[in-house]
C-alpha positions as CSV (number, residue, x, y, z in Angstrom):
1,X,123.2,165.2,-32.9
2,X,125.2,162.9,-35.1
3,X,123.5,162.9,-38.8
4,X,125.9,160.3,-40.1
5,X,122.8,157.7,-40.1
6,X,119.9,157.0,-43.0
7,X,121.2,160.8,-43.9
8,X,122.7,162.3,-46.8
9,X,126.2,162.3,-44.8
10,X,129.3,160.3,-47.1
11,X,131.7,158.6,-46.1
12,X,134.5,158.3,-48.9
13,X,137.0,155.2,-49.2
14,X,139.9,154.9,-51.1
15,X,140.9,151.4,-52.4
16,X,138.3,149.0,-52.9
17,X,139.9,146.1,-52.0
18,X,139.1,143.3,-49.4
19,X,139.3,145.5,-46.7
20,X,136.9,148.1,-48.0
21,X,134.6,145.6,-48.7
22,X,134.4,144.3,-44.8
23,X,134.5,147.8,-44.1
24,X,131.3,148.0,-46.3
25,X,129.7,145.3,-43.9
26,X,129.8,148.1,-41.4
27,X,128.3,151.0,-43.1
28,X,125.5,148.6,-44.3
29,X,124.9,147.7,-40.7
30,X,124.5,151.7,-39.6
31,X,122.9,152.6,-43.0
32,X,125.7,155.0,-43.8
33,X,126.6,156.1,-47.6
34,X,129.5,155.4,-49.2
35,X,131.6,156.6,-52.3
36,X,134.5,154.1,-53.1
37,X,137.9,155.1,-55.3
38,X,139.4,152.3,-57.1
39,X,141.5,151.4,-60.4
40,X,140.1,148.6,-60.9
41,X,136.7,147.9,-62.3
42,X,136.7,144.4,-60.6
43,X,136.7,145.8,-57.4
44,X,135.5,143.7,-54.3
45,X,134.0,146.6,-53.1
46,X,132.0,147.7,-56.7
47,X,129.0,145.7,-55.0
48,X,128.5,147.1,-51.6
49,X,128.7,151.0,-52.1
50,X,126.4,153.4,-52.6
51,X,129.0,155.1,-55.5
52,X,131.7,154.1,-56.9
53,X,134.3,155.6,-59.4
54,X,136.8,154.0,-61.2
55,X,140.3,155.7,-61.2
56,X,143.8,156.2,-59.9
57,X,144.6,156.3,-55.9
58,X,147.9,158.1,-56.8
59,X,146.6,161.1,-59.4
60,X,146.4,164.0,-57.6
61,X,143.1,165.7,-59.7
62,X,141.3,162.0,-59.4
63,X,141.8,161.9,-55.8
64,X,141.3,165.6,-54.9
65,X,138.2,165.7,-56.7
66,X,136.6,162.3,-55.2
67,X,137.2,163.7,-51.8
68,X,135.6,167.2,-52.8
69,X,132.2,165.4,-53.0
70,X,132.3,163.4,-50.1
71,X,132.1,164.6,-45.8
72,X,134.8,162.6,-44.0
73,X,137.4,160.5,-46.5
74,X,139.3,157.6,-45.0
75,X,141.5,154.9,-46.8
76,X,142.1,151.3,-47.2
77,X,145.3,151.1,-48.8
78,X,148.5,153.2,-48.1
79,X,149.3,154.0,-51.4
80,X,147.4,157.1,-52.1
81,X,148.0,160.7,-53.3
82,X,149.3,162.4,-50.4
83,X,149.5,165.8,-51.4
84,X,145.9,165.7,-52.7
85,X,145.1,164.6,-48.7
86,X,147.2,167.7,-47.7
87,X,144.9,170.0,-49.8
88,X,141.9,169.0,-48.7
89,X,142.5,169.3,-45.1
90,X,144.3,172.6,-45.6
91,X,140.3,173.3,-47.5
92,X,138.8,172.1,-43.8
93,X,138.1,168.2,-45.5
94,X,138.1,165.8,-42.8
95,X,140.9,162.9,-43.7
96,X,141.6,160.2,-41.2
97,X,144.2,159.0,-40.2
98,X,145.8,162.3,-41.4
99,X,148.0,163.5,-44.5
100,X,151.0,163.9,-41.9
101,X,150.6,160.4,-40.0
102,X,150.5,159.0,-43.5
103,X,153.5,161.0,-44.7
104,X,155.7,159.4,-41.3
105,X,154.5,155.9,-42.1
106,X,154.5,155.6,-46.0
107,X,158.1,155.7,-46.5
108,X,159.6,152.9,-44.1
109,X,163.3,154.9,-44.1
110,X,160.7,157.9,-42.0
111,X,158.5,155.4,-40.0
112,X,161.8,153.8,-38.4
113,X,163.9,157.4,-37.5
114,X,160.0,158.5,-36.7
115,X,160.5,155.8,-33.6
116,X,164.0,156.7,-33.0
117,X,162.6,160.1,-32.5
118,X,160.3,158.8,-29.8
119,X,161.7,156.4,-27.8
120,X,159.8,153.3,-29.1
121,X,161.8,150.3,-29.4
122,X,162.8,149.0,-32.8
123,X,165.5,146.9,-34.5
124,X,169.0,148.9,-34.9
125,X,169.0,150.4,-38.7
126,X,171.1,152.6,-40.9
127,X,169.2,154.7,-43.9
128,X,170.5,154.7,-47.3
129,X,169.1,156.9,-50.3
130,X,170.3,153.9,-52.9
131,X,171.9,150.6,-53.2
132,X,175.1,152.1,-54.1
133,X,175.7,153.8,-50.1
134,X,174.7,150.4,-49.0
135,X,177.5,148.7,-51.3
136,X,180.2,151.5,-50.4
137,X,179.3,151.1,-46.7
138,X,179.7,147.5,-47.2
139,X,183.0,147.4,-48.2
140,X,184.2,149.9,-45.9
141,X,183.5,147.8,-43.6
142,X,180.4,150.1,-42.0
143,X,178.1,147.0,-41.7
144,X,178.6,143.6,-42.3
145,X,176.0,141.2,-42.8
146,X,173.8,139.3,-42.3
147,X,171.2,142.0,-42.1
148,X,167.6,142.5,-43.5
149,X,166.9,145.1,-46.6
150,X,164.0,146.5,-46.8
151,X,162.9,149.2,-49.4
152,X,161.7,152.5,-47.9
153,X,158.7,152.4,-50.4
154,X,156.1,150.1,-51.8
155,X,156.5,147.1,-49.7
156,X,154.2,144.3,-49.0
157,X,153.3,140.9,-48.0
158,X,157.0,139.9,-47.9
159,X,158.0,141.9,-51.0
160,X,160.3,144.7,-50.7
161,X,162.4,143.0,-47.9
162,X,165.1,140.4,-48.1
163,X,167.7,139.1,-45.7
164,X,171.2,139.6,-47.4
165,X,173.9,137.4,-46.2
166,X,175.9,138.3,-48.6
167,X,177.2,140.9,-50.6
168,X,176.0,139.4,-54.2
169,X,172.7,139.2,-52.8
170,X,171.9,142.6,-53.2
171,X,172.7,142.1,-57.5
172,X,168.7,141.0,-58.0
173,X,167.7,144.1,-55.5
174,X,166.5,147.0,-56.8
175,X,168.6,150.6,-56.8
176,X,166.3,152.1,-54.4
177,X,166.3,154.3,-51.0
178,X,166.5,151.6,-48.7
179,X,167.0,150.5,-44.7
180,X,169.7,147.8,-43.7
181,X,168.5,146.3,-40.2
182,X,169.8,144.2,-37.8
183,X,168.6,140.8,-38.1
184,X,166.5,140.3,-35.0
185,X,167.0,136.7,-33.2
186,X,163.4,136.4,-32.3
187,X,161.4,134.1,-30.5
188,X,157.8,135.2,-31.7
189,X,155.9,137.6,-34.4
190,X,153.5,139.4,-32.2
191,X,150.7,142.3,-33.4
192,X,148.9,145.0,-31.8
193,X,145.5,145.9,-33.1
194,X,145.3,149.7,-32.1
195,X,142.4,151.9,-32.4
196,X,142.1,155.7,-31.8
197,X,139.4,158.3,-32.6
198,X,139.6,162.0,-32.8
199,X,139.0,162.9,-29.2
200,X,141.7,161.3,-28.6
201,X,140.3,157.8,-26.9
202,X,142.5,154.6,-27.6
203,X,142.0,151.3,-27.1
204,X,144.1,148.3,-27.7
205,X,142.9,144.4,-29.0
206,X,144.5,141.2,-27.8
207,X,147.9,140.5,-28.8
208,X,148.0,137.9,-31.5
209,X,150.8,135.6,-33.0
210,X,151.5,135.4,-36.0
211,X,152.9,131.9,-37.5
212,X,154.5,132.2,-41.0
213,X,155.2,129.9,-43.6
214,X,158.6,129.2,-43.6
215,X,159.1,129.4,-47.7
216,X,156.7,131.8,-48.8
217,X,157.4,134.6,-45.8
218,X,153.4,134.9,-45.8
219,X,151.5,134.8,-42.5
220,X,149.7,131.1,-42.4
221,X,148.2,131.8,-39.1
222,X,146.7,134.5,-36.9
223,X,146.6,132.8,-33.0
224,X,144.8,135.2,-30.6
225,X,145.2,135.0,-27.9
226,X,149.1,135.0,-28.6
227,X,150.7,131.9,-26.5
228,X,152.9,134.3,-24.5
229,X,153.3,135.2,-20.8
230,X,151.1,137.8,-19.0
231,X,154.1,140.1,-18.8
232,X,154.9,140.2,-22.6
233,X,151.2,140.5,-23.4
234,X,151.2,143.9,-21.1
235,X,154.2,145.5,-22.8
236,X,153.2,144.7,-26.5
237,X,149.9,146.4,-25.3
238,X,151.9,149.2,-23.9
239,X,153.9,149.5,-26.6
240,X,151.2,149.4,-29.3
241,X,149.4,152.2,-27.1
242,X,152.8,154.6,-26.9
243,X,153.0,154.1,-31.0
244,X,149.5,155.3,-31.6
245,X,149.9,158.0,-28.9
246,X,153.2,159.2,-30.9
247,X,151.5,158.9,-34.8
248,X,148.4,160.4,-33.0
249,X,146.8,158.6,-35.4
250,X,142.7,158.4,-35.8
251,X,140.8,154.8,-37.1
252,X,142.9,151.3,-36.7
253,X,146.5,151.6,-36.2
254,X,147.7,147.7,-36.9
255,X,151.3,147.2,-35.3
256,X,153.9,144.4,-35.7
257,X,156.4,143.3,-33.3
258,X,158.9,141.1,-32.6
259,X,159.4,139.7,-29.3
260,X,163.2,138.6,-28.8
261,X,164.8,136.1,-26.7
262,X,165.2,137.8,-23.8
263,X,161.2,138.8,-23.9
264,X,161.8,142.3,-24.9
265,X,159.5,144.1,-27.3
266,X,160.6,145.6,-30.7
267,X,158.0,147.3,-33.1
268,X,158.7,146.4,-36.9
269,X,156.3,148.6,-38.8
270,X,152.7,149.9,-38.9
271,X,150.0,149.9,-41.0
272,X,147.7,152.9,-40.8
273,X,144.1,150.9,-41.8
274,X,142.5,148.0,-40.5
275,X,144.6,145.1,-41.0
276,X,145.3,140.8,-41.6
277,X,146.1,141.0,-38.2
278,X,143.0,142.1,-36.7
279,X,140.4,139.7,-39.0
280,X,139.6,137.2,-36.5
281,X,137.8,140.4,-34.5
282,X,135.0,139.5,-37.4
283,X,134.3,136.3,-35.3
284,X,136.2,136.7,-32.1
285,X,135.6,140.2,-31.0
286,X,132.7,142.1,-29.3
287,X,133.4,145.4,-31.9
288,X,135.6,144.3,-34.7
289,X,138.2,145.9,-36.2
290,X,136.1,147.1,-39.1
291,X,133.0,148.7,-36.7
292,X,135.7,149.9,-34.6
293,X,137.4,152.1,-37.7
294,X,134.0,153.4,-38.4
295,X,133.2,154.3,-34.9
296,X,136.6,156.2,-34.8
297,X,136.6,158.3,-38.3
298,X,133.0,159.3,-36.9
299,X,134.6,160.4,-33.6
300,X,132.1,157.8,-31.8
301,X,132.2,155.8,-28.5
302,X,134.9,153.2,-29.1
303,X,133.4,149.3,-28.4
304,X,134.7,146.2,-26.5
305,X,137.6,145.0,-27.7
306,X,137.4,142.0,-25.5
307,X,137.7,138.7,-27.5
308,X,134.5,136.6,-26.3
309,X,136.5,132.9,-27.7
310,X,139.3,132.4,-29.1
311,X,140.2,132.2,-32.6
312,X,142.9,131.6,-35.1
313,X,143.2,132.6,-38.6
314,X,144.2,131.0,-42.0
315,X,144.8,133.4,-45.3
316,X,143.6,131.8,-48.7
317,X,145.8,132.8,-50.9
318,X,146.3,130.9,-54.7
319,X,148.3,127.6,-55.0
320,X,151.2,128.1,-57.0
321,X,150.8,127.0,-60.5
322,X,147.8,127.9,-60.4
323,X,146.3,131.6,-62.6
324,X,142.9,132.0,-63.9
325,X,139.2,132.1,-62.8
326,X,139.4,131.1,-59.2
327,X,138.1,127.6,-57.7
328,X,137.7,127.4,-54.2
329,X,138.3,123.5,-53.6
330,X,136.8,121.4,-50.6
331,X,135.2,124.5,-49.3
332,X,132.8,122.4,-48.0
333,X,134.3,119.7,-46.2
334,X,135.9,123.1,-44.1
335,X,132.4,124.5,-43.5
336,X,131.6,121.2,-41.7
337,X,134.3,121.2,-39.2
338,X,132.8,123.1,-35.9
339,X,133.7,126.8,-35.5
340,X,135.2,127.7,-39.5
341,X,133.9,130.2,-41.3
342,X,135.1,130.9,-44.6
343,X,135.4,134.6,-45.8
344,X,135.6,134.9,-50.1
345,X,137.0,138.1,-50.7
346,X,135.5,139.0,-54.8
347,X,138.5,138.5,-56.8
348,X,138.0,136.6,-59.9
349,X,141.2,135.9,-60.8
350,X,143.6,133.7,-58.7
351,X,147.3,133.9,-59.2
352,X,150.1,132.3,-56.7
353,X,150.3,133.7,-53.1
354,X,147.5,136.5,-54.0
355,X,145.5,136.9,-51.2
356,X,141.6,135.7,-52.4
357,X,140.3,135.3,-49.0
358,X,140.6,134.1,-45.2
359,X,139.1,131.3,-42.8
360,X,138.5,131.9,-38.7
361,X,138.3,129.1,-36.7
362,X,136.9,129.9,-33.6
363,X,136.7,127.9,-30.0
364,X,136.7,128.1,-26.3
365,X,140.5,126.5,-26.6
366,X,143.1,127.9,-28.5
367,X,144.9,125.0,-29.0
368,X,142.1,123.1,-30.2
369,X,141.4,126.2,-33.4
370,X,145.1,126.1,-33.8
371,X,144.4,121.7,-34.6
372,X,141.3,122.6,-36.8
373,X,143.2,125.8,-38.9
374,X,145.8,123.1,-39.8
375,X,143.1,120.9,-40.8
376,X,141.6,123.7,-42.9
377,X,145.0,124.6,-44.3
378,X,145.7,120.8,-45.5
379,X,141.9,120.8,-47.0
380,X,141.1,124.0,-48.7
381,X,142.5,124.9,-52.2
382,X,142.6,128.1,-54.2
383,X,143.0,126.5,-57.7
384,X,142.2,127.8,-61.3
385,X,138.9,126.3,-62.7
């Protein structure tokens, strides 16, 4: 009998961030109680759980003793206190995805060798420990650019990766482990929403593309179903499949990809947690992504992941020049245009490019949500009141 329902059972989440808080949808649909970890007292997710605590994700006593008091601990952010994770499993604490799949994906330097390892396709790469190997194996001669740096640790939304073309480029870089990888000619951004539960059942979600903006190195929109042939739809899905087989991962798995030229499929990086990627499921989906991590942390029957329409996806993230108590602008000339629906994520404060919310468009033609998300992008403004 599973007692996880209108029962004493906890669930425990660390970061309370947007993703928690949609995750917090979830557990308020199954009546299942939550304890939430967070530095900030403004967190999205303060409003939604059943408990939550105020403190660091990386302090090893803060995080070991928020997971002591809860039954099955899972995360929303990467950036937690591994070796508190490690403890708790070796004291029979359930923690999924695992101490050691977050260990392998964490540092990017691991995740990338990690697929060497296994045979999964990826960009070529060599591994420095600091910016000063990279300059030395510059000019010796060992690599020559242009190639794209990326920092081993820390990285996101863009940050922590830059394309050097040449040597002075890499003066405004931090002196950091690091990767230098071939710059990948590519002819599409593709992700693979992955999901896998403890007994070891794994499904796979459409493939989506991913359209960025060409200054800001964001992600403008989420197009599922990716406009791609049915062969390079099968092997993304393969490949996505073979990745979370290898991390043996348990909850969403969210994986990135480039497709090249030639139609070949090369993974870029993972994200252990649900994912950007996977946010028009809310809409789109028969068991979105957020349901579908809760099914698999309990070890439950995985759902659909069938799309029932298709659906693209705009981030609303703060103009530039813009820093303050947030103004959503227009919001309601986009709530008038057929299949939008706006999704406010509880930050207060808007700065530029911070992610404050999203907007899926959904329809039975792809090409006709991929008309209205520009619409919505040309209306909808994240200002400062």
């Amino acid at each position: 009998m599973q007692h996880f329902f209108s029962s004493d059972f906890t669930l425990g989440i660390l970061g309370g961030g947007q993703l928690g808080k949609m995750l917090l949808y979830e557990t308020r649909k199954y009546d299942i109680r939550t304890h939430v970890l967070d530095p900030s007292n403004e967190a999205p997710c303060k409003i939604a759980c059943n408990y939550f605590e105020q403190g660091d994700l990386l302090d090893y006593d803060t995080v070991y003793n928020f997971g002591k008091q809860v039954d099955i601990l899972t995360f929303e952010i990467e950036a937690v206190n591994v070796e508190a994770l490690e403890k708790l499993e070796s004291e029979g604490k359930k923690v999924f995805p695992s101490a050691a799949t977050l260990k392998k994906i964490q540092n990017k330097g691991k995740q990338k060798l990690f697929y060497q390892e296994k045979g999964i396709p990826t960009a070529d790469f060599i591994h420095f420990d600091s910016k000063e190997t990279l300059i030395k194996a510059l000019q010796n001669g060992e690599i020559t650019p242009p190639f794209v740096w990326k920092c081993t640790e820390g990285g996101y939304d863009g940050n922590g990766v830059s394309i050097i073309k040449h040597i002075s480029d890499l003066d405004k870089l931090p002196n950091a482990e690091c990767i230098a990888e071939k710059l990948i000619d590519f002819k599409n951004e593709l992700g693979v929403i992955v999901v896998r539960n403890p007994s070891g059942e794994v499904k796979t979600y459409p493939v989506v593309e991913m359209e960025f903006h060409p200054e800001a190195n964001q992600v403008e929109y989420v197009i599922c179903p990716a406009r791609i042939s049915e062969a390079v739809t099968k092997k993304a899905r393969a490949v996505a499949k073979k990745v979370s087989e290898s991390f043996e991962h348990v909850g969403i798995l969210a994986v990135e990809m480039f497709e090249t030229k030639d139609n070949e499929i090369l993974v870029n990086e993972v994200a252990p947690r649900t994912h950007n990627s996977g946010h028009f499921s809310i809409e789109a989906s028969y068991t979105n992504q957020f349901e579908q991590h809760l099914r698999s942390v309990l070890d439950l029957p995985l759902g659909n992941t069938d799309s029932k329409v298709a659906s693209v996806m705009v981030n609303l993230v703060g103009e530039e020049g813009h820093e303050g108590n947030v103004c959503y602008e227009n919001i309601a000339s986009i709530m008038a245009l057929p299949g939008v629906t706006p999704h406010i994520y509880g930050k207060k404060e808007t700065r530029p490019f911070r992610k404050m919310g999203h907007v899926t468009i959904v329809s039975p033609d792809v090409s006709e949500a991929r008309k209205i998300a520009e619409k919505v992008k040309r209306t909808i403004k994240v200002i400062s009141s």
